[in-house]
C-alpha positions in Angstrom: 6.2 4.8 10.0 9.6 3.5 8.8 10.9 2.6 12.6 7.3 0.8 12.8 7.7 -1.4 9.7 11.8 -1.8 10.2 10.8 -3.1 14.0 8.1 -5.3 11.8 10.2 -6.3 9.8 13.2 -7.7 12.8 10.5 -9.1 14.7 9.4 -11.3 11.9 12.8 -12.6 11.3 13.1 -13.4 15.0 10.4 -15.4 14.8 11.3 -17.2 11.2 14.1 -18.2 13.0 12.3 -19.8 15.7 9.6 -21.5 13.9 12.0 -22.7 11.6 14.9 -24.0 13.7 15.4 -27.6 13.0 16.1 -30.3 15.7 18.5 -32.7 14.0 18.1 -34.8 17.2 18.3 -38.5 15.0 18.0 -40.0 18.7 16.8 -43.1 16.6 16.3 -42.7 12.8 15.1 -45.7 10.8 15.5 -44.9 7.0 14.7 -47.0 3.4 16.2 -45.6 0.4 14.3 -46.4 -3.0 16.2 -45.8 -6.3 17.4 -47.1 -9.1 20.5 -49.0 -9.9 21.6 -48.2 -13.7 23.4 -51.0 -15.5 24.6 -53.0 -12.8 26.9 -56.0 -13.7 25.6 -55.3 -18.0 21.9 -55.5 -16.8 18.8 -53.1 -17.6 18.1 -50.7 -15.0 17.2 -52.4 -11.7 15.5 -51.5 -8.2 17.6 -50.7 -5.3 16.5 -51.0 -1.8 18.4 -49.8 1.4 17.3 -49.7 5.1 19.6 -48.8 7.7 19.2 -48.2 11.5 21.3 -45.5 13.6 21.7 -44.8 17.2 23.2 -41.1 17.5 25.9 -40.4 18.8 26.8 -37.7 21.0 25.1 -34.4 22.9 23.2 -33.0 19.2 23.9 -36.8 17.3 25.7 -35.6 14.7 27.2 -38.7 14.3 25.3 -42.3 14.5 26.5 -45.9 13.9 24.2 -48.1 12.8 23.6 -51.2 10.8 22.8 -51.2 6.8 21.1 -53.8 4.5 20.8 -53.1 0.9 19.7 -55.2 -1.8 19.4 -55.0 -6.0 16.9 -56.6 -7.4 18.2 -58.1 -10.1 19.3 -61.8 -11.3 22.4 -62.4 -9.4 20.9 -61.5 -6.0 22.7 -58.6 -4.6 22.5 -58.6 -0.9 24.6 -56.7 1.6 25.0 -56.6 5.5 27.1 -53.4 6.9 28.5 -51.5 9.4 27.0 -47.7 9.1 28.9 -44.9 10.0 27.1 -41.2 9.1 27.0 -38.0 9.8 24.5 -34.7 9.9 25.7 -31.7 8.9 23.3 -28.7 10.0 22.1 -27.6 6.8 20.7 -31.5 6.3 23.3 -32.5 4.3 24.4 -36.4 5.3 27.1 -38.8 4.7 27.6 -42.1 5.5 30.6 -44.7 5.0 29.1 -48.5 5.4 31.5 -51.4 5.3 30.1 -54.9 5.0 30.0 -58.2 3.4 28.2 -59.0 0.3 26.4 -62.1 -0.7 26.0 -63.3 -4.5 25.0 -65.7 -6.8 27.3 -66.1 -9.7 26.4 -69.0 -12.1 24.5 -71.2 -9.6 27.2 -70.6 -6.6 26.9 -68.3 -3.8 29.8 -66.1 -3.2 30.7 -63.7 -0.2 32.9 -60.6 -0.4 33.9 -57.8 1.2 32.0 -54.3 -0.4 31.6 -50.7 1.1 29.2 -48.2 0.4 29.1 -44.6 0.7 25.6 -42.6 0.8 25.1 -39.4 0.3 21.5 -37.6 1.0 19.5 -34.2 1.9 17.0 -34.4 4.4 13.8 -31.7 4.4 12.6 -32.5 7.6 8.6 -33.0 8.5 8.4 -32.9 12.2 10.1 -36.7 13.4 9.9 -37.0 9.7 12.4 -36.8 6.9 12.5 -37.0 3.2 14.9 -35.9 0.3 17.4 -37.3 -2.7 19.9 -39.7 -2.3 23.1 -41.3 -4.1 24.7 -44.3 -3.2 28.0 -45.7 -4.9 29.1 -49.2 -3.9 32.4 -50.7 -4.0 32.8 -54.2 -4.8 36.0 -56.4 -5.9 35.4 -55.9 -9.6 32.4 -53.5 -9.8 31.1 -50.1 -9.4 27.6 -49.6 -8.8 25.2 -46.6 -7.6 21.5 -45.6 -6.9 20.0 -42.9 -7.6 16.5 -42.4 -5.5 14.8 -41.1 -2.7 15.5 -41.2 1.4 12.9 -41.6 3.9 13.2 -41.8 7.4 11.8 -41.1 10.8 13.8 -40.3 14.0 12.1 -42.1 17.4 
């Protein structure tokens, strides 16, 4: 009886393992990342908005490259255009490293400037599917600011 339930109790793991097994292929992945952006430049709590596409990179794309737009919704009109660099670890852990340029209003003028980003987010995937927490923090010449929200994406 114990060999039977012991060979039971493999055979389930085997097959655990199988159903479970997740694809990471990111062939495609288009992703928005909702959050909020606490006290940015001495304002109230404001909306932050991210989308970003990446083409993987390489035989299990791992790595992808992409482009990134973000914007805060607040007064001074936040906006960025980057460069996206990620990657997938295998336990759905990502990071990504966007460089890009920022545009501004500042008391009536527009201003450009040079701002990186760096995301960090888990993914629980749901067949092409993906959803989980993310942080931001973005660098900019004289500010700090980060979101704190939610990643969703799908791979195609």
């Amino acid at each position: 009886m114990k060999k039977i339930i012991l060979f039971i109790f493999y055979i389930s793991i085997l097959v655990g393992q199988i159903v479970h097994e997740h694809s990471h292929g990111h062939n495609n992945e288009f992703g928005v990342g909702l959050g909020i952006v606490p006290g940015h430049e001495g304002e109230e709590n404001n909306l932050g908005i991210h989308l970003h596409y990446v083409k993987g990179l390489g035989e299990h794309n791992h790595f992808g490259i992409g482009l990134s737009l973000e914007t805060i919704l607040d007064e001074h009109q936040h906006n960025s255009m980057s460069l996206l660099g990620l990657y997938h670890f295998d336990n759905g852990f990502t990071i990504a490293y966007a460089p890009g340029i920022l545009f501004s209003e500042h008391d009536g003028n527009n201003e450009t400037n040079f701002t990186q980003h760096f995301e960090f987010y888990y993914e629980f995937e749901l067949e092409k599917f993906h959803i989980g927490p993310q942080f931001d923090i973005g660098f900019e010449d004289d500010d700090i600011h980060y979101m704190i929200g939610i990643h969703l994406g799908v791979d195609f």
